[in-house]
N, C-alpha and C positions, 0 to 999 in steps of 0.2 A: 570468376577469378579476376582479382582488380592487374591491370595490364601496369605496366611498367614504360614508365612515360619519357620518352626521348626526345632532343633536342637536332633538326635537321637544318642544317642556317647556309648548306651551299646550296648554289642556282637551281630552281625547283620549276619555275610555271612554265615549262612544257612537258613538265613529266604528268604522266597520267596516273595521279594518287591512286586509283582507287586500287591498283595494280598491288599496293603495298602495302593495303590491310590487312594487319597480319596478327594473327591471337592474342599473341605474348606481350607485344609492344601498341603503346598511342604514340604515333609521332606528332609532331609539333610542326609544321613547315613554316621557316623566317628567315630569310634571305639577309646573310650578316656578312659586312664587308668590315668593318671596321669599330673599332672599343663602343662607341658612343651609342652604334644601334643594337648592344647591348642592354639587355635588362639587371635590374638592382642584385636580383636574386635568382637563383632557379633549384629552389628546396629540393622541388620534387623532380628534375631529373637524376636519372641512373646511367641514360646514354646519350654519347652526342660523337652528330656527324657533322663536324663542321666545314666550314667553306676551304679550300686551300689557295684559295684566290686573295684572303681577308689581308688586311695589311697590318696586321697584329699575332704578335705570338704568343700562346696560351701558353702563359706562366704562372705562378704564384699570383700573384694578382687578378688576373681573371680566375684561376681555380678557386677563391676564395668564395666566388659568387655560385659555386657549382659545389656546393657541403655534402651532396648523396651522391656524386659523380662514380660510378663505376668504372665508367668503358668509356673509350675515345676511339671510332673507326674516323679516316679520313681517305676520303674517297679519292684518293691519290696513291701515287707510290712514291711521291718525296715526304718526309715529314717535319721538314724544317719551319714551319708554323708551329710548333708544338714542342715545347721545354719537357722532355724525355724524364731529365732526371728531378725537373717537381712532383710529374707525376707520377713517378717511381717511390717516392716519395710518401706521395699521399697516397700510394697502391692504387695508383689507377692503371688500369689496363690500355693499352696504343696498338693500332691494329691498322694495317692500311691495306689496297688492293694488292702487294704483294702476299697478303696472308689466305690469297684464292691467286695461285697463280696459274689456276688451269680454265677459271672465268677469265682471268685478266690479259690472257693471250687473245680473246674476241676481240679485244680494244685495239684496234688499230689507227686511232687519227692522229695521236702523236708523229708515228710514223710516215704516214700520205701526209701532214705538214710539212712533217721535213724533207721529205724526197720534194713537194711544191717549191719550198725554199730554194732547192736545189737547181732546179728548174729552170725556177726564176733569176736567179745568180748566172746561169748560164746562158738565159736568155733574154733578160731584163725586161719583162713586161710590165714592172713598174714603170719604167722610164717610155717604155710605146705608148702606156695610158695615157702619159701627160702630155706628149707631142701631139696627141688628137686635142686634147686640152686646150691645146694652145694655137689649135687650129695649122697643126703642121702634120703633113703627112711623111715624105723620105728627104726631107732637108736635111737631117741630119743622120743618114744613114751608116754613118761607121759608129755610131756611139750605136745604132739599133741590132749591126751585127754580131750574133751570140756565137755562142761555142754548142755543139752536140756532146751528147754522153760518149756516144761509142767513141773506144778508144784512150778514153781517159781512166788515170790512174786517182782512183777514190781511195781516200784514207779513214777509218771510223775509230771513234773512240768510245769503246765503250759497244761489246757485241752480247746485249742483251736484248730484251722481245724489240726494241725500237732496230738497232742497229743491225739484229740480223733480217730483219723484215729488208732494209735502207739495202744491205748487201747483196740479198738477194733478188733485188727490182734493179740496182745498176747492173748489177751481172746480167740479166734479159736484153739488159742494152747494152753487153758485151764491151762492157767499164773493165779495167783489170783490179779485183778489190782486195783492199789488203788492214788491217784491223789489227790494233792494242786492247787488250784487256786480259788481266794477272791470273783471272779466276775462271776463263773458259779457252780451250784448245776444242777448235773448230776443222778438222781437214779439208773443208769447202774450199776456205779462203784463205789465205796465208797472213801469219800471224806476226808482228813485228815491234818494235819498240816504237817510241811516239817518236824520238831525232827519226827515226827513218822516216815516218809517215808526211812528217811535218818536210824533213826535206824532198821527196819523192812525190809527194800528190798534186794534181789540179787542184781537187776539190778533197776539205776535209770537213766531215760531221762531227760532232760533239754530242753524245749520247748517252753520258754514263750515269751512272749514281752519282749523287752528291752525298759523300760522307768525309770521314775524317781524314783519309789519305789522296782524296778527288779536289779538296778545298785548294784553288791559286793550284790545281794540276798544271795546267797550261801558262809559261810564263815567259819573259823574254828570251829565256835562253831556249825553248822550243819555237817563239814567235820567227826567232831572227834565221832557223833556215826554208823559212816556206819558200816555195818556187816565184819566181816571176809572176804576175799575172795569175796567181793562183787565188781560191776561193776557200771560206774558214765560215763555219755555217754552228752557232750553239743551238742548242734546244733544250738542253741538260738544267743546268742552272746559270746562274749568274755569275753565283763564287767558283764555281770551276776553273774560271778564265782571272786570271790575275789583272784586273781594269784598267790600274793604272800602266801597270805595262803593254798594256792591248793599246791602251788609248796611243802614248807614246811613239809605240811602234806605226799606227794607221798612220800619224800624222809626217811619219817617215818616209811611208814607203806606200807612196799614191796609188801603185799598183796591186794593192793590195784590198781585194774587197769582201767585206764583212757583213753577216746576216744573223738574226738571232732575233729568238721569241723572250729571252730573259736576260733580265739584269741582276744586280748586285745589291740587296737589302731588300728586296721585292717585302719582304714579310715585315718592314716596319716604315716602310711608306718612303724612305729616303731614297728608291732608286730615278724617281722624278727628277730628280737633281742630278743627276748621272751626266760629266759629257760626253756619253753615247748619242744623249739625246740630239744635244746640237750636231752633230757627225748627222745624223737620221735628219734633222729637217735641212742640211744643205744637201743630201744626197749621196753624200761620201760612205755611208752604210744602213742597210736598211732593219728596221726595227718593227716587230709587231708585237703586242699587248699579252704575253704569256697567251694565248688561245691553240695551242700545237692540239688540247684534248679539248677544244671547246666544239663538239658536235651535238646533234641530239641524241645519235644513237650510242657515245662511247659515254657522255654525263648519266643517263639511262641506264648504260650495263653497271657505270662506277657506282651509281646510287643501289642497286641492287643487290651490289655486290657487301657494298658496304653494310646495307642493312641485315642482309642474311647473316654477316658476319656479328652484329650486333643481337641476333637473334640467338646465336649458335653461342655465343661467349658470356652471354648477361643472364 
């Protein structure tokens, strides 16, 4: 039986192929970040798993180069690298870790990023790194003193597998947590509009979907009641957060600090230019590289997940 040959272009050399030899399908493993380390053509595939890292979004233009494309699994649960309705279009099938959501509850690193984040906001072990750095040890001791969880009133946006994992690790630290989101009623924790959250919390996470009603959710007019000295943590996406009024407001209100694994255009290369960035290298907010799900064991369950699913659909 000739196999059915797919295209695998997100991070692969620590996975252990042999694990994923599978009847039906010949994968292909090519590590693709961007248009160029793209090929001319690719006749003969029928599936592809591609990177959700790349800085390019599969549109009409790259679909061009993929003429027998069947199926699109991405080993993600955003899909905003991927033009929905070309490929609707040209009847291609789109499929991501949410179409196994009972594999995709094993994935927890998004989550332990974000409570890290959390942590670290509260207790700034960025900034202790650097005082060793710089060869100081408690010279500057009130900038080193943090805040503890307990006690603190957590806000979440967004109470799906990330945000209820988030809610139920501050509650262990006997956090009082309280959570927006339209489409789940939780009796755990107490459920509330985002002005309350935004005026009521120390610390709030940012967790949700990114889709058509989440795009600029967060915007001056929910920025401008955050508490004193409170903390505003994304993980979600970029475009959740309206930037330019984010920016605006930080440069406002010094007391105000911000963390986040994403930016705004991530998928077409322009979030490099973001002035998030300069905020991050003078320290006024800290930023890390979209990595919330970059482990071995959560890119491992996505990749298998994704493949089974390409196996199951193709």
């Amino acid at each position: 039986m000739t196999k059915l040959k797919c295209l695998f272009s997100a991070p692969s050399t620590f996975i252990d192929k042999k694990i994923f030899l599978k009847k039906k399908i010949h994968l292909t493993f090519k590590e693709i970040w961007s248009q160029n380390d793209l090929s001319n053509s690719y006749n003969d595939i029928v599936g592809w798993i591609p990177n959700p890292g790349q800085n390019f979004i599969i549109n009409s233009k790259i679909l061009e180069k993929f003429p027998n494309l069947k199926l699109i699994v991405t080993p993600s649960t955003g899909n905003n690298h991927i033009n929905l309705k070309e490929c609707l279009k040209k009847q291609i099938k789109v499929f991501s870790l949410l179409n196994d959501r009972k594999q995709l509850k094993k994935i927890t690193s998004s989550s332990e990023f974000t409570f890290l984040l959390a942590l670290n906001s509260l207790r700034r072990l960025d900034f202790a790194f650097k005082e060793v750095d710089r060869n100081r040890w408690r010279q500057n001791e009130d900038q080193l003193r943090g805040r503890e969880i307990y006690g603190k009133k957590i806000g979440i946006i967004g109470l799906g597998r990330i945000g209820l994992n988030l809610a139920k690790w501050f509650n262990m630290f006997r956090a009082e947590v309280f959570y927006y989101d339209k489409y789940v009623d939780n009796k755990k924790f107490l459920k509330k509009n985002i002005k309350y959250i935004f005026k009521n919390s120390d610390l709030i996470c940012i967790c949700c979907s990114l889709n058509k009603q989440t795009i600029n959710l967060i915007d001056k007019d929910y920025l401008f009641y955050m508490k004193k000295n409170s903390i505003l943590i994304n993980t979600s996406r970029g475009e959740v957060i309206n930037e330019k009024n984010l920016i605006k407001f930080l440069n406002s209100r010094k007391d105000i600090f911000y963390t986040s694994d994403v930016l705004k255009d991530e998928t077409n290369g322009k979030h490099i230019n973001s002035k998030l960035i300069d905020l991050h290298k003078n320290r006024r907010v800290l930023i890390t590289p979209h990595i919330a799900g970059a482990t071995i064991e959560s890119q491992s369950k996505a990749a298998e997940i994704a493949i089974n699913l390409l196996i199951k659909y193709l």
